[in-house]
N, C-alpha and C positions, 0 to 999 in steps of 0.2 A: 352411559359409561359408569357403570355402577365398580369395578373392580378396579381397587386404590393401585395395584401395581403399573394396570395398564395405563389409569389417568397422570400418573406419575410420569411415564414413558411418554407418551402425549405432552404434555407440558413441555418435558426435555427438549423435545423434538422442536415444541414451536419456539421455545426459548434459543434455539442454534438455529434457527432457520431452516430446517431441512423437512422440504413441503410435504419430497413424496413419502418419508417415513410418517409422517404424520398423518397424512391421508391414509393411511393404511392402519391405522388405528383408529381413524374417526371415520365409521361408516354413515351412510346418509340419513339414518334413523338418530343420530347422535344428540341432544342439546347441545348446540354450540356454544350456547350461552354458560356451559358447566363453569363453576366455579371454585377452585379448591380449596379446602379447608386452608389455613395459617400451619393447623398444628402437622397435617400432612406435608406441606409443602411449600417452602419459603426460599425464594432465591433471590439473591438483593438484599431489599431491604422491603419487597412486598409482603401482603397478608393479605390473604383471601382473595388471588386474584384472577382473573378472566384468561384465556388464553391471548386475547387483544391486547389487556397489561404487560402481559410476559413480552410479547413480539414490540410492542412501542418501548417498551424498557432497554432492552436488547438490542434494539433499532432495528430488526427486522420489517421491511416494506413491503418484502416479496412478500414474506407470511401475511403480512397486516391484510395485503391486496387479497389475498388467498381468504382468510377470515370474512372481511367483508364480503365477499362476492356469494359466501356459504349462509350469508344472512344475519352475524353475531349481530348482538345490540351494539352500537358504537359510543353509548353515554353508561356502562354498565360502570359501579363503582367498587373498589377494595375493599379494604377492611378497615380503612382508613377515610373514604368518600371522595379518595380519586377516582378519576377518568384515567384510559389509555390517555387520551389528551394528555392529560397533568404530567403522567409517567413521562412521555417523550421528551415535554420542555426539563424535566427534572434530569433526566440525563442524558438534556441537554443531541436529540437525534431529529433534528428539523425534517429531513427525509421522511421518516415515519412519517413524522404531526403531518406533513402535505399529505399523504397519502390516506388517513383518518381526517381530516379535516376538508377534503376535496370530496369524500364519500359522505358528509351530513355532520361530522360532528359537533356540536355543542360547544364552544369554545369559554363560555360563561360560567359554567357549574362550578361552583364552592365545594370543595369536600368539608369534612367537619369541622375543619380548622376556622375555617371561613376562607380558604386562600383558592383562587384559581389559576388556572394555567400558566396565567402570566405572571403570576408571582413567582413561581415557578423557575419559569424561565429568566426574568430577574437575576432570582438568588443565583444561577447558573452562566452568569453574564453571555446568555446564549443570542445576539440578536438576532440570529436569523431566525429562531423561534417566535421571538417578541415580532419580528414585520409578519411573520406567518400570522400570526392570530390578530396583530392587527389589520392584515386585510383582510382576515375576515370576521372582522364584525368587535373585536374583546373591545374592553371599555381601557384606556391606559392608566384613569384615577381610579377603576374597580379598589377595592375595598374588605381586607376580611374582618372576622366580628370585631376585632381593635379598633377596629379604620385604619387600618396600617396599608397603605397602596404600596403599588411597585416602587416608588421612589422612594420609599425610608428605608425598602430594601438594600435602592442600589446605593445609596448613602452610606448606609449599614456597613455597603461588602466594600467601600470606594472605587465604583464604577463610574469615574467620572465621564466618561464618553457615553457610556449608559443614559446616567443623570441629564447629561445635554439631549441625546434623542430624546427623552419621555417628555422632556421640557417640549421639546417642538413641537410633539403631539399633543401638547394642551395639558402636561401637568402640571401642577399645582408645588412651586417651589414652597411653600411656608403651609400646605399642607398639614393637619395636626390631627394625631390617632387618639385615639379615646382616654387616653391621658394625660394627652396636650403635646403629644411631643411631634416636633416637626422634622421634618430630613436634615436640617444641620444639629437637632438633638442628636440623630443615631449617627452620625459623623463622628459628632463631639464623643459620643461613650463608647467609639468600637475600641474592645479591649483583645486582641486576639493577639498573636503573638509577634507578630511584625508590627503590631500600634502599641504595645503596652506603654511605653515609654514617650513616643510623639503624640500617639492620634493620626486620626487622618486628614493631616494639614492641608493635602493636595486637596480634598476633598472639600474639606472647611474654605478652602480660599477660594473654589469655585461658585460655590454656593454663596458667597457674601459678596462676591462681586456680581454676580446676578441675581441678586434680591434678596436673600435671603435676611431677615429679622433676627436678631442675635437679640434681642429685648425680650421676646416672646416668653412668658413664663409655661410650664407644665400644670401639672394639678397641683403641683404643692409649693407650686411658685417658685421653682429652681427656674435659672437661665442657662443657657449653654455654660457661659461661663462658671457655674456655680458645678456642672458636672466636670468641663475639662479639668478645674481644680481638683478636685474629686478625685478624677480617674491620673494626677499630674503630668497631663501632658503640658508641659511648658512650651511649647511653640506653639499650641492651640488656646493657650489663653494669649499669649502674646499677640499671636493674632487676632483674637476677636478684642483685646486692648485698641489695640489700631484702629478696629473699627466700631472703637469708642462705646463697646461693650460698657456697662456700668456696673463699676467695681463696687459698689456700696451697698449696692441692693439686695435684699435682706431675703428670703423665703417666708413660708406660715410661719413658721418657727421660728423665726430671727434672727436663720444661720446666712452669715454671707460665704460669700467666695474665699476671703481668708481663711473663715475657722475650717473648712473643707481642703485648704491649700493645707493647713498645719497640720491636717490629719493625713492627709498625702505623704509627709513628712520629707517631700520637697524643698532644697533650700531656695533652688532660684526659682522658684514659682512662686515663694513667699516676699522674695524678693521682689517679683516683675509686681506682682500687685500694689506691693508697699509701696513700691515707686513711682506706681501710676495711680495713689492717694488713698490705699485701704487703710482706716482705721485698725490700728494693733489692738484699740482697749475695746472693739465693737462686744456688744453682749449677746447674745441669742436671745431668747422666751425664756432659757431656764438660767439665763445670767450668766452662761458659760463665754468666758472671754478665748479668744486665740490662746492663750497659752495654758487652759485645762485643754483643751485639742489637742496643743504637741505634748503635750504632760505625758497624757491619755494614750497617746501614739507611741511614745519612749523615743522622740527624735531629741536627740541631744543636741544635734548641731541648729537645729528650726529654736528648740530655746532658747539656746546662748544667743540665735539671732535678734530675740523678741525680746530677751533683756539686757542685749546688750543698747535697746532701743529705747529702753527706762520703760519698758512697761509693767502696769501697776502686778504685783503679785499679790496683794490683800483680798482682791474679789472674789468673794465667797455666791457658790451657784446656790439654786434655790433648794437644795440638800443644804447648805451652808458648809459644803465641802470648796478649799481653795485647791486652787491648782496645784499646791506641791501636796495634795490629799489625795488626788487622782493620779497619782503615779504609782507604777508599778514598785512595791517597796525591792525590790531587786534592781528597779534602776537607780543605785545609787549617785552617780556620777550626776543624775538631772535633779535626785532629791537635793545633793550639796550645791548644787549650779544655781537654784532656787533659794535654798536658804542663806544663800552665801549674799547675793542681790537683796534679799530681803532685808539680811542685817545691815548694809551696808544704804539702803534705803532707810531705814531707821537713827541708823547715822546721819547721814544726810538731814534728813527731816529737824532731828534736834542740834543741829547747827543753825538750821534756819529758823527755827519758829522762836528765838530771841528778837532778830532783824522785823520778823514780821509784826511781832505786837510793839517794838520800835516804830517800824511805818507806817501801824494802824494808828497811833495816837491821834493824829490829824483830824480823824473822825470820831473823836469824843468828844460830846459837851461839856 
């Protein structure tokens, strides 16, 4: 099938299912195995794909059954190092997968990504694909080059019904990808647009009641905790509060879960921590205190919260820049909310340091 227009037609064909136009273009001298260019012909979201891709994407059976009996290769890959396999669980068409996977095929193959079938079908919360490939033979902790299995997936997408089957099948709740992060990490950071705001707390509370390690650091020594701040989901740090998460604990760097709450620019996130004992005056590695963070961020209302808490404004980071240094000079209203504390801190201070060397005498000789 050397002539583009006809291969074209051909693809069409096998892509709608309809056998006998398409036999009527692939005579029996044909490669079945043809593969089409990307730049000629892309439908989906394929590149370079088989006529077997096109009918498992599709959910074409009848075709698939048609293909196979003609001889195609059943492990051939994309442009991308999928299988038909991969294609089916990706959109999520179990019928196909039986039909390709009852005929020999490979249910293990990694495309480039490192991801196979069942990742796949995961991200797709497709389980009758996931029982498809696990009877026959897929691994449920497989692995691609991250080490990210199906389960940080379905953590990821908050499948928690998902999450529970993989569990039974012998995964790994506290599992960790080559960064260190585990399935209540991709809980704690899914930012999509129905979690921007909570997190995925249904998800998070399943996971910690069934084992899940809320301690566990990543590579650079973040906890969940230190990302739901981050990402300010307030219900998701409340929760892992509860379950005595530890608010004080620092990263490489020095940052705790506060200075990441003030950069959130969160008031009750700054809150739930302070009240379950986060130091306000903690410092980082570069000596950046909680309020060069909210400085930094331009939250007015996270300032006022942190001085109206008496915390210190004098600490200068290892620039020797203080916190009313790192504000945006357009935020006026946090530059005078800063210096106005400041002064009145200076006040303070020279009313008391009479009293004090009054009540040091004691300790002169």
């Amino acid at each position: 099938m050397n002539n583009s227009a006809e291969a074209k037609k051909a693809f069409k064909h096998c892509c709608n299912g309809s056998e006998e136009a398409f036999m009527a273009l692939v005579p029996g001298s044909v490669n079945i195995n043809f593969q089409i260019p990307t730049s000629e012909f892309n439908r989906l979201f394929l590149e370079n794909p088989s006529f077997l891709h096109c009918a498992a994407a599709h959910g074409k059976e009848k075709m698939a059954s048609l293909l196979i009996n003609l001889g195609i290769n059943l492990d051939l890959r994309d442009g991308k190092g999928r299988t038909a396999a991969a294609l089916a669980c990706y959109f999520d068409n179990p019928r196909t997968l039986e039909v390709i996977l009852q005929a020999g095929a490979d249910p293990f193959i990694n495309d480039y990504n490192g991801y196979a079938p069942i990742h796949w079908a995961v991200w797709k919360n497709s389980i009758d694909c996931i029982k498809l490939l696990l009877n026959y033979g897929a691994d449920p902790c497989v692995h691609n080059f991250a080490l990210r299995e199906p389960i940080h997936i379905a953590a990821r997408q908050g499948f928690v019904p998902l999450i529970e089957f993989l569990l039974s099948k012998g995964a790994n709740i506290n599992a960790r990808t080559i960064d260190g992060r585990t399935p209540l990490y991709e809980a704690t950071c899914a930012t999509d647009e129905a979690t921007k705001t909570t997190g995925r707390i249904e998800t998070v509370e399943y996971l910690l009641l069934h084992g899940a390690d809320a301690s566990i650091p990543d590579l650079i020594g973040r906890s969940p905790l230190h990302w739901a701040a981050f990402y300010g989901h307030l219900k998701v740090v409340q929760l892992l509060i509860e379950h005595n998460a530890e608010v004080t604990k620092a990263d490489d760097e020095g940052v705790c879960p506060i200075h990441l709450a003030c950069l959130s620019c969160v008031l009750d996130l700054v809150g739930a921590l302070t009240n379950a004992g986060a130091d306000l005056n903690c410092s980082d590695k570069h000596m950046r205190v909680p309020l060069h963070y909210a400085g930094k961020a331009g939250s007015l209302p996270v300032v006022k919260y942190l001085l109206a808490r008496h915390v210190k404004t004098g600490i200068a980071d290892d620039n020797g820049d203080l916190p009313i240094m790192v504000v945006d000079p357009q935020n006026t209203e946090i530059i005078e909310e800063i210096q106005r504390h400041s002064d009145q801190s200076k006040q303070f201070m020279a009313k008391i340091q009479p009293n004090k060397a009054a009540n040091n005498t004691s300790f002169r000789n």
